[in-house]
C-alpha positions in Angstrom: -147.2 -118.5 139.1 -143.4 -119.2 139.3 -142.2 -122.8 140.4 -141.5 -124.2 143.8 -137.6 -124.1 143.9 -136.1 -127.1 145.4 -132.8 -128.0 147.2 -131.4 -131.8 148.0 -129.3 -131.8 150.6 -127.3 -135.5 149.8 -126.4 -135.6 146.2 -125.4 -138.9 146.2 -127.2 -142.1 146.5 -131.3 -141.9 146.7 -131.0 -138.8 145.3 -130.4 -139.9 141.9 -133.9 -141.4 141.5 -136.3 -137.9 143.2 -134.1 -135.7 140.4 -136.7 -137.2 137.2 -139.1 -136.4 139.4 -138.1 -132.8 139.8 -137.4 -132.3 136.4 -140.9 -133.4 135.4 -142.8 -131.7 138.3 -144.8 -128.5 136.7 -145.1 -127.4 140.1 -141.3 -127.1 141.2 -137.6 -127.5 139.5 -134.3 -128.6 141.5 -131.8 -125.4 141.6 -129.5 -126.5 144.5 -127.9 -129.3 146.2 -125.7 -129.4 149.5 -123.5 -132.1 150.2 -120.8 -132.6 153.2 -118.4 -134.0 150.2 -117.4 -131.1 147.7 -116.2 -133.7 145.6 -119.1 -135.4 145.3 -121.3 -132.2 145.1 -119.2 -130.3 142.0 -119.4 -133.9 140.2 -123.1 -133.7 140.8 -123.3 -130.0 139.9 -121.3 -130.3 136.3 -124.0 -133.4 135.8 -127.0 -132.1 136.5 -126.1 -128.2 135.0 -126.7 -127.2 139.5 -125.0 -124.4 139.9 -126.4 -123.5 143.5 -124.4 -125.8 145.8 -123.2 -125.3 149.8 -120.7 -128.0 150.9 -122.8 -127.0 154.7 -126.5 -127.9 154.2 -127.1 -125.2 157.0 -126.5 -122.8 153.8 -128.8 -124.6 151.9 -131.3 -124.4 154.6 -130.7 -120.7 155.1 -131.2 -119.6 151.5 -134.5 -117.8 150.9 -135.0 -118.5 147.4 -135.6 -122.1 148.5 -139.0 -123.8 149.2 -138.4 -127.3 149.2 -135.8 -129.4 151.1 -135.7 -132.6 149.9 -133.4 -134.8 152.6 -131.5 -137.7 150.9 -129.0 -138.2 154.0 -128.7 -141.5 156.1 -130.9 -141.5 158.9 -129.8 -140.2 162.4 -129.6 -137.0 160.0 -132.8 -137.2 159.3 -134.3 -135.4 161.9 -132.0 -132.5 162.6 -132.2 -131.4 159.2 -135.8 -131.9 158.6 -136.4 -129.6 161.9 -133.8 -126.9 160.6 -136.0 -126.7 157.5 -139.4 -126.4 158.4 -138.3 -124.0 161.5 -136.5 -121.7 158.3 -139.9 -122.4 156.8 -139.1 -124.5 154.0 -141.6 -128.0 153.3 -139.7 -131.0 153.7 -139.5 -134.5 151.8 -137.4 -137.0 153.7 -136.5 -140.4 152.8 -137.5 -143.0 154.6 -137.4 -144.1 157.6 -138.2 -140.3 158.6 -136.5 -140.6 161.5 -135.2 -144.2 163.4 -136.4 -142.7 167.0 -140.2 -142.2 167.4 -139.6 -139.7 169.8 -137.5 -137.8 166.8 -140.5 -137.6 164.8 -142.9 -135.9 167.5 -140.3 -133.5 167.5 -140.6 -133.6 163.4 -144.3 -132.8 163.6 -144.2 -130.6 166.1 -141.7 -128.5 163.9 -144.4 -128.8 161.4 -147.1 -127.7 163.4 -145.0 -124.6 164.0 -144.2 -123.9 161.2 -147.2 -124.8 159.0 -145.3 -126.1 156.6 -145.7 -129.6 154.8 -143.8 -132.8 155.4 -143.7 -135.9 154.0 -141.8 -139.1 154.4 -140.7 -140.5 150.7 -142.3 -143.9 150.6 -142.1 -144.6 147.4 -143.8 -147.9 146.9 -147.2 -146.0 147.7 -146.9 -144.6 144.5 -146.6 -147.3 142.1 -149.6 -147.9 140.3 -150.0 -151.5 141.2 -149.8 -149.8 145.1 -152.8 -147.4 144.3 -154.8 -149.9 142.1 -154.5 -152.4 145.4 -155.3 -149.8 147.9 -158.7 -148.5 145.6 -160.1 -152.2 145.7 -159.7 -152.8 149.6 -160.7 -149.3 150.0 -163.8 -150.6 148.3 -164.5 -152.9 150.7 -163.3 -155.9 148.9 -161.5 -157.7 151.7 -163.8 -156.7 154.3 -162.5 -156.3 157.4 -158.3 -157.2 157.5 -157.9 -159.2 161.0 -154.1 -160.7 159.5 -151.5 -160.1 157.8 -148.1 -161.8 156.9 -145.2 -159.0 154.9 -141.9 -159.7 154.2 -138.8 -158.1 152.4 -135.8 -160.1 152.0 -132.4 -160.6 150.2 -130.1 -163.0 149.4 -126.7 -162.2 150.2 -127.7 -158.9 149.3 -125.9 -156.3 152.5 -125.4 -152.6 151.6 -121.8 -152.3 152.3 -121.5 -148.3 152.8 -121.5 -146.9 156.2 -124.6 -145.1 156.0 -125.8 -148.5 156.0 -124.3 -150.4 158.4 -123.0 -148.5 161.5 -125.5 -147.7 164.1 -123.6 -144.1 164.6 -125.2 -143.7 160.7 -128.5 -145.5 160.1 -129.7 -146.7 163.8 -130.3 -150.1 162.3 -130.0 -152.5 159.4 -132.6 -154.0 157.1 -135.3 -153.6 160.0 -135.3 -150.2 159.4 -133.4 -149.7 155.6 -136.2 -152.2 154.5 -138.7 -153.1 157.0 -140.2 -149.7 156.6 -141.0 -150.2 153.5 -142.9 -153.3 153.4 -144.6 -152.1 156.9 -145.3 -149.0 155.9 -147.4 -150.4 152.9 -148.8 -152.9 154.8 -149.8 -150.6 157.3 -151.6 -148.2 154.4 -153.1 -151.1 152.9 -154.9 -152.0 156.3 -156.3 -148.9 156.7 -152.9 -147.8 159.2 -154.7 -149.5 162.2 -153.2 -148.4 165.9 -149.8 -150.6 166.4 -150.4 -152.0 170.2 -147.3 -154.1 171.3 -145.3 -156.1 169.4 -143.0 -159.1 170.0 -139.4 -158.8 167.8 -135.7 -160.4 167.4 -133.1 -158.6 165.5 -129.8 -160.4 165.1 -126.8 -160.6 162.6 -126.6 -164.8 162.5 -124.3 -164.2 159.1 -123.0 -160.8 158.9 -120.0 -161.8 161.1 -119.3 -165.2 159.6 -115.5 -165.6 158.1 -115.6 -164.2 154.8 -119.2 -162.8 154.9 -119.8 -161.2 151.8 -122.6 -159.4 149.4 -123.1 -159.0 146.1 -123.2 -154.9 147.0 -119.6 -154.9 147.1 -117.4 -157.8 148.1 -116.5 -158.6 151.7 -118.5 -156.9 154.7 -116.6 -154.9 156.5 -115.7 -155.2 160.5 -117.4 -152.1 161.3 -120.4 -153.6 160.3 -122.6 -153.5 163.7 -126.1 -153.3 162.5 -128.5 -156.7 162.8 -129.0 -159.2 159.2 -132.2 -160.3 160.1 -135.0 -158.9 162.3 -139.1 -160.6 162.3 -141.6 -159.7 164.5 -145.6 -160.2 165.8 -147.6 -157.0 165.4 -150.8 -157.0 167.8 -153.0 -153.8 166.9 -155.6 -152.0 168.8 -158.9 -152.9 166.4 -157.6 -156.3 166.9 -155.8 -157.2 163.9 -152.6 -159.0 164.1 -149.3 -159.1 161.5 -146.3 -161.4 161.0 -143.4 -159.3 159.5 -139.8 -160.5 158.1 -136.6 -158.7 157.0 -133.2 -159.7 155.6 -129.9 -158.2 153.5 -128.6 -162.0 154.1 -130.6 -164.3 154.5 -130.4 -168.6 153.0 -133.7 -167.7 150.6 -134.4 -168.5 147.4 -134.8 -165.5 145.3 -132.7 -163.8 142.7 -132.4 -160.4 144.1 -135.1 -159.1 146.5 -138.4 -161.3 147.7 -141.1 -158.5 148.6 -144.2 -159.7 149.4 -147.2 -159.2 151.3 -150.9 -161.0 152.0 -153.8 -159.5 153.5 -156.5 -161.5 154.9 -160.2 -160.6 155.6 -163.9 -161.4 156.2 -164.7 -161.1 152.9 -161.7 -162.0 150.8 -158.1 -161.9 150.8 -154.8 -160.6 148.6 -151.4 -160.8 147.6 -149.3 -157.9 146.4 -146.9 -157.3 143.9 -149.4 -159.8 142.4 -152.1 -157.6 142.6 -154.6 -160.9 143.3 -157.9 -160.7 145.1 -159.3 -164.1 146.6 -162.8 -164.9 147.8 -165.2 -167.2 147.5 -168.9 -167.9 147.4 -170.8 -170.1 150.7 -173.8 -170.7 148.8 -172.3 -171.8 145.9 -169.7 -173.4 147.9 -166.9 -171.8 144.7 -163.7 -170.0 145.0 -162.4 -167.2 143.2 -158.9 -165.1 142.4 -158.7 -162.0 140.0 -156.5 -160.3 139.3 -156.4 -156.7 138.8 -155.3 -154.9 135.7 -154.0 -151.4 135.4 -152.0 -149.3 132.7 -147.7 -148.6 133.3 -146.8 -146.1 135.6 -146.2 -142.9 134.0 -143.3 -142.1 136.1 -140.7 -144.6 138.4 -142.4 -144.4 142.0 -139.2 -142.5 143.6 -140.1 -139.8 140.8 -143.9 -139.4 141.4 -143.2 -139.1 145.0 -141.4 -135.7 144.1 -144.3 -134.7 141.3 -147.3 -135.4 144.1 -145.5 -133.5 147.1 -145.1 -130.5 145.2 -148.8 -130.8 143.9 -149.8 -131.2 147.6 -148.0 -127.7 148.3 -149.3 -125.7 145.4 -153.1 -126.9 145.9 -152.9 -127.1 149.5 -154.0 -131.0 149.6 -152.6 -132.9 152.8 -149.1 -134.8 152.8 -149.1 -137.4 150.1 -147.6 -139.5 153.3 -148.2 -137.8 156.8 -145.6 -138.3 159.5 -148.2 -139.5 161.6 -148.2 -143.1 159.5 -144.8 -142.4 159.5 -144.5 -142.7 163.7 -146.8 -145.3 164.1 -144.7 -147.5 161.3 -141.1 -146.7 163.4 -143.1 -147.6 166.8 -143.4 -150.4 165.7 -139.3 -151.1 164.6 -138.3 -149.5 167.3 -140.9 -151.6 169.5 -138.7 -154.9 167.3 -135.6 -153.8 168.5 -137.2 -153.5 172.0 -138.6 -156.2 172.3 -134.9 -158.5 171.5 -133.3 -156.7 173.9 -135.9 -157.0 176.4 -137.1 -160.6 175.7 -140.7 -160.1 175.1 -143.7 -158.5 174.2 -143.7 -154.4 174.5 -146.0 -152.4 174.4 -146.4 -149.7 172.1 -147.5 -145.9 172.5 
């Protein structure tokens, strides 16, 4: 059986990290790329010995050698392009966030439907093995039921500076959505992805816009930055369950780099992850215990399985490795953030 041919359309960037993953797939190589920069896409070419490559993705899309369309672009591109492929029946990986606009992914899975095609939102963190060895033990039952939970992702002095980043007309948001959705969208998969309700949000840029702002990604943040530096929020979910979240590119914290953390608490114990700790305890004997788990390296960096488990999904007909369903409830909820600041209050969500 011949391999799945793929095609990236966004050399640049995120794109760089799913190519290992191609090149180690057995179930599909990499033969094209499409990029709006031909610059950018012959350098990419000559690196990567790609000799397929249409400066219009719409080429890309259009080719009928191609069955995988791997979307590394910013995000309000997201769900155009996705759309165009699975309506030329091609399967789709998209990077996160799959698309900033709930009602842009119905129209996503709709396309789907139609087509009968996979799709799948590149969440990479799922696949690290610390990831699955946490989500096996509360799949277990070890925590019991999970009634809270507090997530955060934050960095100091840390701001993209590229537009694709940073101007709404680009991205739709800043580290609520470049970030947010990946700490949520574990959290969410950890917990079972319970039914987001309403949530309560602010998303503001307190030090973006200070004189002489600046980031270790690349000097002094530019004017045109118009995006928030700080969003947090209060997650109420229909089984009950409630969740604090946190997101930064700037803010006064103390860590070297990027603080990603989450805790899950339930009726029967509790856990921390990246630590990979489970805590409970024993009423009779009145004693409380942590362990932690162990587990072997990852074979391959977690943006690189992503690719290797999509294309498995395809050839043995398994579901998405991430459906777009988790996908919609996780950007409800951002979107409910952003809602919620401009509104005030609590919104619903649904």
């Amino acid at each position: 059986m011949s391999k799945l041919k793929v095609g990236i359309i966004g050399v640049g960037g995120i794109a760089g990290s799913h190519i290992p993953g191609w090149r180690a797939s057995e179930d599909a190589e990499l033969v094209a790329g499409a990029d709006l920069s031909e610059k950018v896409l012959k350098g990419w070419g000559e690196k990567h010995e790609i000799t397929r490559l249409y400066s219009d993705p719409a080429d890309l899309i259009k080719d009928p050698d191609i069955d995988i369309i791997d979307i590394c672009t910013p995000n309000n591109y997201h769900a155009p392009l996705s759309i165009a492929a699975l309506k030329a029946g091609k399967h789709v990986i998209c990077e996160k966030p799959l698309a900033p606009k709930p009602a842009d992914i119905r129209k996503m899975i709709a396309a789907r439907d139609k087509s009968g095609k996979k799709l799948m939102t590149a969440q990479h963190f799922r696949f690290q093995g610390k990831s699955k060895a946490m989500k096996a033990e509360i799949d277990s039952g070890a925590l019991g039921d999970i009634y809270h939970a507090r997530s955060w992702m934050l960095r100091r002095g840390a701001a993209p500076v590229r537009p694709g980043f940073i101007q709404k007309a680009h991205s739709s948001g800043g580290p609520c959505i470049d970030i947010g959705v990946h700490i949520l969208d574990l959290t969410l998969w950890f917990m079972g992805n319970p039914k987001p309700a309403a949530v309560s949000g602010v998303a503001r840029a307190e030090l973006a816009h200070q004189k002489g702002a600046w980031s270790i990604w690349g000097g002094v943040i530019p004017k045109s930055f118009d995006v928030e530096d700080f969003a947090a929020g209060f997650v109420r979910f229909e089984n009950g369950a409630t969740l604090i979240i946190e997101v930064s590119w700037l803010l006064h914290h103390d860590t070297q780099g990027e603080d990603m953390q989450m805790w899950l608490y339930g009726t029967k114990g509790g856990s921390h992850w990246p630590n990979c700790e489970i805590l409970s305890q024993n009423n009779k004997t009145q004693q409380m215990y942590n362990r932690q788990l162990k587990r072997t390296g990852d074979q391959l960096e977690a943006h690189a399985q992503e690719c290797v488990e999509f294309a498995r999904a395809i050839v043995e007909d398994a579901p998405s490795p991430v459906p777009a369903e988790q996908s919609l409830d996780v950007m409800s909820i951002l979107d409910g953030l952003y809602r919620s600041q401009d509104a005030g209050k609590e919104v619903k969500i649904g």
